[in-house]
C-alpha positions as CSV (number, residue, x, y, z in Angstrom):
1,X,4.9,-12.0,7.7
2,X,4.2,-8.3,7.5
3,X,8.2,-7.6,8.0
4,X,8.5,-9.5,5.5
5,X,6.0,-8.1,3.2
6,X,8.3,-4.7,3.8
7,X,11.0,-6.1,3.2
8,X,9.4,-7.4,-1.0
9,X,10.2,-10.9,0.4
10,X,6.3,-11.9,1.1
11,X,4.8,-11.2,-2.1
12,X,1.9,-14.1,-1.9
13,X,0.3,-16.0,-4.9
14,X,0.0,-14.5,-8.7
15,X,-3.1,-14.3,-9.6
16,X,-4.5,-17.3,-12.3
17,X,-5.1,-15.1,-14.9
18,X,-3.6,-11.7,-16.0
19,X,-5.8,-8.2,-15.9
20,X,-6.6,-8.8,-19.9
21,X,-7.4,-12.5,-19.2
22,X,-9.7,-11.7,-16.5
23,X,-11.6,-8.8,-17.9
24,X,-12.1,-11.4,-21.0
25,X,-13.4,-14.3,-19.0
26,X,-16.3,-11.6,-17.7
27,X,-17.2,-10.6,-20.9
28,X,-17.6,-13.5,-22.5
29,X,-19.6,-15.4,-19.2
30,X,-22.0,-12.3,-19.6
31,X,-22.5,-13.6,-23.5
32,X,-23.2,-16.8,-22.0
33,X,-20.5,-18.9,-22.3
34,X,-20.0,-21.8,-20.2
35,X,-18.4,-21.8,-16.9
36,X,-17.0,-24.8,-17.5
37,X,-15.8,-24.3,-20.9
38,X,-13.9,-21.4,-19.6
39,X,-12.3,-23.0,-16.6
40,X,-10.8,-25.4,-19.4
41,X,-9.8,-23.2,-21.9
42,X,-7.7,-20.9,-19.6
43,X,-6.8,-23.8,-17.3
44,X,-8.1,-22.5,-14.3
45,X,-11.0,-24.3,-12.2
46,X,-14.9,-23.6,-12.3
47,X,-14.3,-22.2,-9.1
48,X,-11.8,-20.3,-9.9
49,X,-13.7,-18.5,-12.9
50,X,-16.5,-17.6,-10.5
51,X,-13.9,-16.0,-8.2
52,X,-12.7,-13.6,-11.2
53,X,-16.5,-13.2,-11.6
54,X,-17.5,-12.0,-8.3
55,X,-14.7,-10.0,-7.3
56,X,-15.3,-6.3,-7.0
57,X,-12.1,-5.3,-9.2
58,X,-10.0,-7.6,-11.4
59,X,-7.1,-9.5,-9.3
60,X,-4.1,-7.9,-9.8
């Protein structure tokens, strides 16, 4: 895999949201907006939405 990350070929998953997306999903769970109301409306899990809200930067 890592020759193949030199080589551009390996590239691994996007991420579920883009930088814009993400930074808006943590602003508006800090207003209090529901997890779950979230997940839906960006079509992403519950799980998923906590993972953009525990990461140290926004996925890129």
């Amino acid at each position: 895999m890592a020759a193949a990350r030199q080589r551009g070929a390996y590239t691994g998953r996007k991420p579920a949201l883009i930088t814009e997306q993400a930074v808006e999903v943590r602003r508006r769970a800090a207003a209090g907006e529901k997890k779950a109301a979230l997940a839906k409306e960006y079509g992403i899990s519950r799980e998923t939405v906590y993972s953009y809200l525990h990461a140290e930067t926004v996925p890129s």
